[in-house]
N, C-alpha and C positions, 0 to 999 in steps of 0.2 A: 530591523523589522522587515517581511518577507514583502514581499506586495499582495500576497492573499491576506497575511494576518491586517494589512493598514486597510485594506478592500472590507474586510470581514470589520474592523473596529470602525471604519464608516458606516456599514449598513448597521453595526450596534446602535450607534447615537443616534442615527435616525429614526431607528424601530425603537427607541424607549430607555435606552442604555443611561442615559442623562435623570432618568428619574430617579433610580434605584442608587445611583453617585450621588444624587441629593439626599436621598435615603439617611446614607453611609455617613455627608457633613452635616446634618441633621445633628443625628446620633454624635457626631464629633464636637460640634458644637456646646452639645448640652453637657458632653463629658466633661467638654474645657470649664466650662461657667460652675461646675460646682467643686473646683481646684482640685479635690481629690481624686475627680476621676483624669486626669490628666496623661496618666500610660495609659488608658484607655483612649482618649481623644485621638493619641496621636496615633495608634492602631488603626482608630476608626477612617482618618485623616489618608493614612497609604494607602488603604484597601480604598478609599472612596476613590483617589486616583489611578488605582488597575481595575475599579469597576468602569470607570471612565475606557479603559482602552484594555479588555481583560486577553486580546489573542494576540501569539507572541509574547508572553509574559505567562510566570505562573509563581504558583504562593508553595514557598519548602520551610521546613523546619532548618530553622536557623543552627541548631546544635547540629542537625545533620549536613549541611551546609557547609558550615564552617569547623565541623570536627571539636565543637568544645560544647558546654554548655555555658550559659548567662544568666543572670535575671529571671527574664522572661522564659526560659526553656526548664527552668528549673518548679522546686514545690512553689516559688512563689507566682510561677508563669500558669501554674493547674488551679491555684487559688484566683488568681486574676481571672482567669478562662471564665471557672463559674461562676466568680461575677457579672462579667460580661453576657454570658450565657443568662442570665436569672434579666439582669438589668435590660437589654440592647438586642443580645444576639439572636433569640427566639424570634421577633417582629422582623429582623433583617431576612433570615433565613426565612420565613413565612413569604414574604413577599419575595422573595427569587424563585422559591417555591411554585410559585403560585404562577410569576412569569417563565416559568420553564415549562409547566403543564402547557400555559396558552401556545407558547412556541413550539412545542412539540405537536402540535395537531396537525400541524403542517409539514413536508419533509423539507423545506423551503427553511424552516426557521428549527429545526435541530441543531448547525451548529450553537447558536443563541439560545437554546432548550440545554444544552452541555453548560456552555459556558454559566449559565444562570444556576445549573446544580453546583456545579466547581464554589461557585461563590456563596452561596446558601451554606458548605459545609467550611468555605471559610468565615462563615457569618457568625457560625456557635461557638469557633474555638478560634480566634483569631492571635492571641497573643505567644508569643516566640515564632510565628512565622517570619517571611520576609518574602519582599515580590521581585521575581528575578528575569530579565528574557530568558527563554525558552535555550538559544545557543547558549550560554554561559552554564546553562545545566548541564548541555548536552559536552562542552567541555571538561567542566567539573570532570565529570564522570570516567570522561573519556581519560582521565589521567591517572583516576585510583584502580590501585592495581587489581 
């Protein structure tokens, strides 16, 4: 991690970053307790820990990623989605929503106004992603031809 991105995820936790990761174990929580929503939980569970620290890190399609599909990136990964979506991810996304407007009024709190949209549209469709740091993509890529 850069020393702006650990600079930038300090001033996140400060300004509010910890409520919306509560959010995230909220939603994880109530997914584990009713056993079936359990691939949801543990969705909710990762994403609560790159809401915790989101710069320096970012969310990719795992079939894109890793060049295959699974589970999750597959029809059963677009059924789960809308679940998620119906159940959890509309409230998740509302409120990054909401704290991305507030961030943005300020030119002070734009990065934090991005990073809160980034996560809102991981909010609706979270499942077959995965959260990666930033160099490892920049690798990735840097190797296909």
């Amino acid at each position: 991690m850069s020393v702006i991105a650990f600079l930038l995820n300090v001033a996140w936790l400060v300004f509010g970053g910890v409520w919306m990761a509560v959010g995230w174990l909220v939603a994880a929580v109530i997914m584990a307790v009713t056993i079936i929503g359990i691939p949801w939980a543990r969705a909710a569970f990762n994403i609560a820990l790159y809401t915790l620290l989101p710069f320096g890190q970012t969310a990719v399609s795992r079939a894109e990623l890793y060049g295959r599909e699974d589970t999750g990136t597959g029809p059963l990964g677009i059924i789960g989605n809308i679940i998620w979506l119906v159940l959890a991810g509309w409230w998740l996304a509302l409120g990054h929503l909401i704290c991305a407007i507030l961030f943005a009024i300020t030119i002070i709190g734009i990065p934090f106004a991005w990073a809160h949209l980034k996560l809102a549209g991981l909010a609706l469709w979270p499942i077959g992603k995965t959260i990666v740091p930033i160099e490892d993509i920049r690798m990735t890529y840097a190797r296909r031809p």
